[in-house]
C-alpha positions in Angstrom: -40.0 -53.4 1.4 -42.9 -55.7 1.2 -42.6 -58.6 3.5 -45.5 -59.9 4.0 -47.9 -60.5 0.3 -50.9 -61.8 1.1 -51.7 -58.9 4.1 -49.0 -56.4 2.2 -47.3 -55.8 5.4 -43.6 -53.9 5.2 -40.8 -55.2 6.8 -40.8 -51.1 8.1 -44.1 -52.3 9.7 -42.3 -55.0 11.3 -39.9 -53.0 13.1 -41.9 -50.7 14.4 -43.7 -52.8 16.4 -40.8 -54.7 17.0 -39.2 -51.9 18.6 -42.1 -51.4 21.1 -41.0 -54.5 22.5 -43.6 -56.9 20.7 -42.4 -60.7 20.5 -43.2 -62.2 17.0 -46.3 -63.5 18.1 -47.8 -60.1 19.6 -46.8 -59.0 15.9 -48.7 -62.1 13.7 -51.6 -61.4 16.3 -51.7 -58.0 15.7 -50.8 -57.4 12.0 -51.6 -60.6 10.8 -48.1 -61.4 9.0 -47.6 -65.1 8.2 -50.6 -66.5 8.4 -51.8 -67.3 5.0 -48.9 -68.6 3.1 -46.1 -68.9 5.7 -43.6 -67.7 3.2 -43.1 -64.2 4.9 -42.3 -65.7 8.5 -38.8 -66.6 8.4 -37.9 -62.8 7.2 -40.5 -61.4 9.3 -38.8 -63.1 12.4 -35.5 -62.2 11.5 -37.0 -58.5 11.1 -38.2 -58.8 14.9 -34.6 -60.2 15.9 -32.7 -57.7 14.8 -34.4 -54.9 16.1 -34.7 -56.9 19.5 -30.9 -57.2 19.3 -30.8 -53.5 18.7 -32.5 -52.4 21.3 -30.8 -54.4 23.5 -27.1 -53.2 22.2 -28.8 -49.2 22.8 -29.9 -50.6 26.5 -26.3 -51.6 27.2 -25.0 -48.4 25.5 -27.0 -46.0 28.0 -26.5 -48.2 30.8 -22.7 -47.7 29.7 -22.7 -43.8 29.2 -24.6 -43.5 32.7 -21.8 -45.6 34.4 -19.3 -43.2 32.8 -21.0 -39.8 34.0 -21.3 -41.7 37.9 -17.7 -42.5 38.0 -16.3 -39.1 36.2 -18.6 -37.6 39.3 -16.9 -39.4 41.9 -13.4 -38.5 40.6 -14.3 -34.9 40.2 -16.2 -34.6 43.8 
């Protein structure tokens, strides 16, 4: 879907330099997003938030799993 108007940019767009680990700023730098009309940037940011929180929830996941393979080592050793 089309997020941004005035540089057509997709809220696709969005996330995938949002899950590079780009802050909003590194994204309006690079892509230009919100900076003709302004009426993009609230949806745009909440498009980088949510794939920042995502990221963050797989980080925990792996760190997670990783703990579980350790420990079932150590009980098996």
């Amino acid at each position: 879907m089309i997020v941004c108007v005035c540089q057509r940019i997709s809220d696709r767009e969005i996330a995938r330099h949002a899950h590079t680990g780009m802050s909003f700023d590194e994204i309006q730098l690079e892509l230009g997003v919100a900076t003709q009309c302004g009426n993009c940037e609230c949806y745009a940011r909440d498009v980088v938030a949510q794939c920042q929180t995502s990221g963050q929830m797989a980080a925990l996941r792996k760190e997670e799993a990783a703990g579980s393979v350790v420990a079932a080592q150590a009980l098996s050793a």
